[in-house]
PAMAR-757823 format. One record per residue (C-alpha): residue in three letters; x, y, z; residue number from 1. Coordinates in nm, 4 decimals. Layout:
<recs>
rec aa = Ala c1 = X c2 = Y c3 = Z i = NUM
...
</recs>
This chain:
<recs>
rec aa = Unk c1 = 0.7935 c2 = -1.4426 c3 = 2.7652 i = 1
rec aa = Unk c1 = 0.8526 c2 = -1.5033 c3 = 2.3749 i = 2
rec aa = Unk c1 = 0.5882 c2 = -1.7772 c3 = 2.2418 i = 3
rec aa = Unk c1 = 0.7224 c2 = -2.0771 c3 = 2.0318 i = 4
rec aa = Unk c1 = 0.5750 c2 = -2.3924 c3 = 1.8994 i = 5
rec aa = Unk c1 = 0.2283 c2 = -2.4210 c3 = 1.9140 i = 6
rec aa = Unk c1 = 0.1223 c2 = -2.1434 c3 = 2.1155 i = 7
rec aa = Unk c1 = 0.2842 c2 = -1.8997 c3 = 1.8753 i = 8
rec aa = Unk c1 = 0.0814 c2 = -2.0930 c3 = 1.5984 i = 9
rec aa = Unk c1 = -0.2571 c2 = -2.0265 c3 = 1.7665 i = 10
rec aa = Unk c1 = -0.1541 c2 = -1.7175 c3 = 1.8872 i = 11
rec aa = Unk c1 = -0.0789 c2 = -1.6191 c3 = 1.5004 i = 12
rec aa = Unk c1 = -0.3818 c2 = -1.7526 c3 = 1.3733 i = 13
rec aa = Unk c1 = -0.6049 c2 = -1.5814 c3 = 1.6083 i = 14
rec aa = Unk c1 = -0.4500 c2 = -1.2492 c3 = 1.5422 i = 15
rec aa = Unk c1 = -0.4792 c2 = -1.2942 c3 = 1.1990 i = 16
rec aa = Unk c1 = -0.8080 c2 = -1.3960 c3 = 1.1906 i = 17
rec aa = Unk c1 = -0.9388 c2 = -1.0962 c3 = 1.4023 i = 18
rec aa = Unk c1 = -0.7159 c2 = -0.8685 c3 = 1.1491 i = 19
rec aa = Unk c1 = -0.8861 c2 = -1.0367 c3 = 0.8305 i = 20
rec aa = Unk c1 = -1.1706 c2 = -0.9850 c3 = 1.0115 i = 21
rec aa = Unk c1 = -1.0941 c2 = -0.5546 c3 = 1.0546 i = 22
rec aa = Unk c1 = -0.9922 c2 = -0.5478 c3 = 0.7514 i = 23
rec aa = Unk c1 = -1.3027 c2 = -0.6864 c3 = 0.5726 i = 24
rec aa = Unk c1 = -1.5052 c2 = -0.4297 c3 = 0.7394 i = 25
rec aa = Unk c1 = -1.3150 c2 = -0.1364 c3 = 0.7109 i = 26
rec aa = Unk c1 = -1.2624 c2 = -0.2306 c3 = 0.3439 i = 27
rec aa = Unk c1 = -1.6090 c2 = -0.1857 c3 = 0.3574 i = 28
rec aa = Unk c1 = -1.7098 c2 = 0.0644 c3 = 0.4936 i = 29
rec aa = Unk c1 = -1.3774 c2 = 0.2698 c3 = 0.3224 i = 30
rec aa = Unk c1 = -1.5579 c2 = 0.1726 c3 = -0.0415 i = 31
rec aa = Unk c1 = -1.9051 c2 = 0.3136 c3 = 0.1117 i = 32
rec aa = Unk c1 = -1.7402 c2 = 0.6356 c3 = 0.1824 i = 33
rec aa = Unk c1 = -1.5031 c2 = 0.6612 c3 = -0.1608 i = 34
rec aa = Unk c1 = -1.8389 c2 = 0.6589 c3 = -0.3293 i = 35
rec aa = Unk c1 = -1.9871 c2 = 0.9117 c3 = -0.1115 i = 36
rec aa = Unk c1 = -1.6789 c2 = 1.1798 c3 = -0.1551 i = 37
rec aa = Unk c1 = -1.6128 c2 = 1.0902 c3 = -0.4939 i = 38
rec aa = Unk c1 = -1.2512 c2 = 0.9172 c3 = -0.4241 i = 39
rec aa = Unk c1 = -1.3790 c2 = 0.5984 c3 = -0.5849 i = 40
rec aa = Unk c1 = -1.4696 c2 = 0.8102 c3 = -0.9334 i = 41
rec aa = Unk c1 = -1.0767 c2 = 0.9407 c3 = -0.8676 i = 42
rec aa = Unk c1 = -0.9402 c2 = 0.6308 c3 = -0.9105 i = 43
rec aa = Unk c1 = -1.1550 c2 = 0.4524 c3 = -1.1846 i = 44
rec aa = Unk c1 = -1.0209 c2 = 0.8258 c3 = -1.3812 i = 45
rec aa = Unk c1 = -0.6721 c2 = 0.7662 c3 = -1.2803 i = 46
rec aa = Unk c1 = -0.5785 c2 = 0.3832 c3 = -1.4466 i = 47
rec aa = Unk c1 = -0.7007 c2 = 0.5738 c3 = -1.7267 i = 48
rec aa = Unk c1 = -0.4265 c2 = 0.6845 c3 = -1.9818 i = 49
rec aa = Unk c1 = -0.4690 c2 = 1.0012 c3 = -2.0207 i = 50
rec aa = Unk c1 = -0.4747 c2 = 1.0689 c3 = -1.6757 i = 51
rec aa = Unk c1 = -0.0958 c2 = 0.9665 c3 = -1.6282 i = 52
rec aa = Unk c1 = 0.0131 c2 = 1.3215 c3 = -1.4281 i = 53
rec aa = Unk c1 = -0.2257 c2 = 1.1688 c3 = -1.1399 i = 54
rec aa = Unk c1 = -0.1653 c2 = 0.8103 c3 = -1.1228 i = 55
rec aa = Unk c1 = -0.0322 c2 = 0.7890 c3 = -0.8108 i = 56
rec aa = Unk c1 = -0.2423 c2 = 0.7668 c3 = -0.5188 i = 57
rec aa = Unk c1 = -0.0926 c2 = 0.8633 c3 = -0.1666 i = 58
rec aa = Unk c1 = -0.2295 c2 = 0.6648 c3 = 0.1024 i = 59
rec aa = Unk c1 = -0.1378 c2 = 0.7039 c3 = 0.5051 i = 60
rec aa = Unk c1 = -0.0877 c2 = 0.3139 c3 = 0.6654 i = 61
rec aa = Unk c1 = -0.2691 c2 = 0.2907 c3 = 0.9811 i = 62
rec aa = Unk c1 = -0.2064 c2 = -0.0925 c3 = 1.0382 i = 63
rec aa = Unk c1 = 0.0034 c2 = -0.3324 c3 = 0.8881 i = 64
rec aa = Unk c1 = 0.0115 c2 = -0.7390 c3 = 0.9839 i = 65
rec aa = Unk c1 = 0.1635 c2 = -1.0191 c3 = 0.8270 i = 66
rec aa = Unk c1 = 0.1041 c2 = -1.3827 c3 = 0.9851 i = 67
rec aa = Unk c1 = 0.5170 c2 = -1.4494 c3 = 0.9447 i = 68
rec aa = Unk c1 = 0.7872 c2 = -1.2433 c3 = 0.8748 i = 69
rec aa = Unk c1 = 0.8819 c2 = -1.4367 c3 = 0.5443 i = 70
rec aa = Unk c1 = 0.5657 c2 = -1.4582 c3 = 0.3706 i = 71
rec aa = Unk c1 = 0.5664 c2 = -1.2099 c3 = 0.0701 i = 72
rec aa = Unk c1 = 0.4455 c2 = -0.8568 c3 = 0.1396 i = 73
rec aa = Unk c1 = 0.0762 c2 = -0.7611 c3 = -0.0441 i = 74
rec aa = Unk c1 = -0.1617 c2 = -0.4553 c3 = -0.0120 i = 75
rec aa = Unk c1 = -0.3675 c2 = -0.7100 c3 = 0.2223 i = 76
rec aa = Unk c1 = -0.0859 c2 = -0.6211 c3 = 0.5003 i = 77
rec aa = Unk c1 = -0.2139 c2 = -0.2962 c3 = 0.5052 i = 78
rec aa = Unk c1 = -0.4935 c2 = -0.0936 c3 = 0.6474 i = 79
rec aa = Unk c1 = -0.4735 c2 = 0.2482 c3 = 0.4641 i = 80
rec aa = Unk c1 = -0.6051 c2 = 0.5325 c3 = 0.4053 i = 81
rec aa = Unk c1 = -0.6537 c2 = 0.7847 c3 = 0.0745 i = 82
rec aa = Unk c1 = -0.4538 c2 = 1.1047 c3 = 0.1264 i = 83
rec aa = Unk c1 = -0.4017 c2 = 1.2239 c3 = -0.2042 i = 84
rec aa = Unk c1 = -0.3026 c2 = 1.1799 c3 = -0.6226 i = 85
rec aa = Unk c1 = 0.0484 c2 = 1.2773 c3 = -0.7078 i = 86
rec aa = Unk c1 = 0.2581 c2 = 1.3026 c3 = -1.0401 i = 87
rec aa = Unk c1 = 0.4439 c2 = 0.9484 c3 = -1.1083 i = 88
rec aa = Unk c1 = 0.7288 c2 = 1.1985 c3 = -1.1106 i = 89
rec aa = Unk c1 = 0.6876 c2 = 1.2199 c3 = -0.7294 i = 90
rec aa = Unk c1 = 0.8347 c2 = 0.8474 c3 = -0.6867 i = 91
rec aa = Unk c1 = 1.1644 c2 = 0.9009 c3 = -0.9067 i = 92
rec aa = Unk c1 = 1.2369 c2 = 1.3204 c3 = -0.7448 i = 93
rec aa = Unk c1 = 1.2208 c2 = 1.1269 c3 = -0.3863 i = 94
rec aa = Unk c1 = 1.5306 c2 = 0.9654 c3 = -0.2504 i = 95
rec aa = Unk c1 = 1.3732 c2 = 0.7747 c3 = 0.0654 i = 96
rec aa = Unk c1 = 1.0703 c2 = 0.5657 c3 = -0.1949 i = 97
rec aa = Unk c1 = 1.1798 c2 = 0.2208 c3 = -0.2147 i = 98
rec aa = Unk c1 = 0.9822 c2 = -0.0002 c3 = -0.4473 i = 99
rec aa = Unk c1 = 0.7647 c2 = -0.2723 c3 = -0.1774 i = 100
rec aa = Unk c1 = 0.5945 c2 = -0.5189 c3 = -0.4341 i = 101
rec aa = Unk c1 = 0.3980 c2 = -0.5304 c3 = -0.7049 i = 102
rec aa = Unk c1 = 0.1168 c2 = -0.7254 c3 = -0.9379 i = 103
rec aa = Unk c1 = 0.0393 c2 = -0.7185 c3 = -1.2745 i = 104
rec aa = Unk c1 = -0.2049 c2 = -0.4703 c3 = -1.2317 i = 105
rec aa = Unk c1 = -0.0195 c2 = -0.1953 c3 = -0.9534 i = 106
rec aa = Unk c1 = 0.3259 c2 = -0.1568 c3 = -0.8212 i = 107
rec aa = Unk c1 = 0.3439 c2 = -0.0592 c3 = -0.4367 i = 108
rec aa = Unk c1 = 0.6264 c2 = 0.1406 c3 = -0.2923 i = 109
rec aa = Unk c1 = 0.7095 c2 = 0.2967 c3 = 0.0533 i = 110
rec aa = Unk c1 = 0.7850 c2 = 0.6250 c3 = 0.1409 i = 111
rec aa = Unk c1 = 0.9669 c2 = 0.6533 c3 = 0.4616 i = 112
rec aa = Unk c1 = 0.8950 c2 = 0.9336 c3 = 0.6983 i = 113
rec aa = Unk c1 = 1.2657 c2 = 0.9883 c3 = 0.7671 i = 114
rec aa = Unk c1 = 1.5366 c2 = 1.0020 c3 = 0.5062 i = 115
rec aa = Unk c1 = 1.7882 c2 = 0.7520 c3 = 0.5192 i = 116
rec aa = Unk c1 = 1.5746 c2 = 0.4478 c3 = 0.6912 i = 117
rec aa = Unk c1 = 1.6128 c2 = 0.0891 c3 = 0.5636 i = 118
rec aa = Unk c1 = 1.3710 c2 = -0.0830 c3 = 0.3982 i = 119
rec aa = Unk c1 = 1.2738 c2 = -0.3369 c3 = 0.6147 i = 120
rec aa = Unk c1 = 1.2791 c2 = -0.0688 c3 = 0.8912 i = 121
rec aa = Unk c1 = 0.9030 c2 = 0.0826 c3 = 0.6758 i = 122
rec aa = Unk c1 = 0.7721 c2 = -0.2560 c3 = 0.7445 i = 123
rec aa = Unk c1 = 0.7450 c2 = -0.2348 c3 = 1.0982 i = 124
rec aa = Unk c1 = 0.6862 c2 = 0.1788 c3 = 1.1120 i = 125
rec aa = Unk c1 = 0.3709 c2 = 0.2525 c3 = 0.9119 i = 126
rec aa = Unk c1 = 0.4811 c2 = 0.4373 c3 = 0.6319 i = 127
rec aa = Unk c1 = 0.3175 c2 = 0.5673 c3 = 0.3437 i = 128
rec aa = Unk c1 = 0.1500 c2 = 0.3923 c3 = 0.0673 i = 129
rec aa = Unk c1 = 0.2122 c2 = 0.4716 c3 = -0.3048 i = 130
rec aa = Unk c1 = 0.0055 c2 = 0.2722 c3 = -0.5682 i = 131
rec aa = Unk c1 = 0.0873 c2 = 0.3814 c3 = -0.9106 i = 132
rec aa = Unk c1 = -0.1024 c2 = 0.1983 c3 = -1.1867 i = 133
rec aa = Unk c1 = 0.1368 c2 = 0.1117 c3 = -1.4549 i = 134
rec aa = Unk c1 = 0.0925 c2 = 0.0953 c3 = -1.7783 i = 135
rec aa = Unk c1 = 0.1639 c2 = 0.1568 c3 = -2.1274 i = 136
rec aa = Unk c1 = 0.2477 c2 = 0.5340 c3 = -2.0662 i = 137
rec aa = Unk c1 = 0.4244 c2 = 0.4611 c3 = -1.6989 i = 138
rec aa = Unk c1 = 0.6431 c2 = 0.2476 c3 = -1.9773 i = 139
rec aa = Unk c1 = 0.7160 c2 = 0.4981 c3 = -2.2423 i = 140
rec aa = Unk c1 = 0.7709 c2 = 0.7374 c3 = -1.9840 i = 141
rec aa = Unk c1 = 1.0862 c2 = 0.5410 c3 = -1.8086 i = 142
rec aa = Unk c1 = 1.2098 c2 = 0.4990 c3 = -2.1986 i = 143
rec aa = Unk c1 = 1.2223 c2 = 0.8706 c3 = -2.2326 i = 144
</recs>
């Protein structure tokens, strides 16, 4: 039985609500254990400049929720988790990374497990995560 009307609006805002809710405490306890392994140090060294060849930071989705299919996609949507720092070079040498959002400080893309799936395909399969922190030498770099 599909829900409509006002059942599918409580039934959305409860299931958003308990995700919030996850997400607030794994976001948590995820920035208790970067500091503890040294992930968080990672990424404070990788928005800097001269770190450019590891900008990129490779994270595996284990979760993703939007309350309604139109509303914009953000890094909120996800649950993630760090896998690894790649080359910015690893986005543009890989044909099935499609470009998800971004903000003025990261742009997100999606890198499908399969080649040739669509887009909106990622949304619903977890994909992977790329953040790259753009910048200045992200910039000259596309120039070049």
């Amino acid at each position: 039985m599909r829900l409509t009307g006002n059942c599918l609006l409580v039934h959305r805002l409860v299931t958003t609500t308990l995700y919030k809710l996850l997400r607030l405490v794994f976001i948590t306890v995820q920035r208790i254990y970067w500091q503890l392994n040294g992930t968080a140090q990672k990424l404070r060294q990788a928005r800097l400049p001269h770190n450019y060849q590891r900008s990129v930071q490779v994270l595996d989705v284990l979760l993703c929720h939007k309350f309604c299919r139109g509303n914009r996609i953000t890094v909120d949507n996800f649950l993630c988790t760090h896998n690894r720092f790649e080359n910015p070079q690893y986005i543009i040498d890989n044909e099935n990374i499609t470009l998800l959002t971004f903000t003025e400080h990261d742009a997100v893309f999606c890198e499908a497990k399969e080649k040739g799936m669509r887009a909106y395909v990622l949304v619903l399969l977890p994909p992977d995560l790329l953040i790259v922190n753009y910048g200045v030498k992200l910039l000259d770099h596309q120039k070049a």
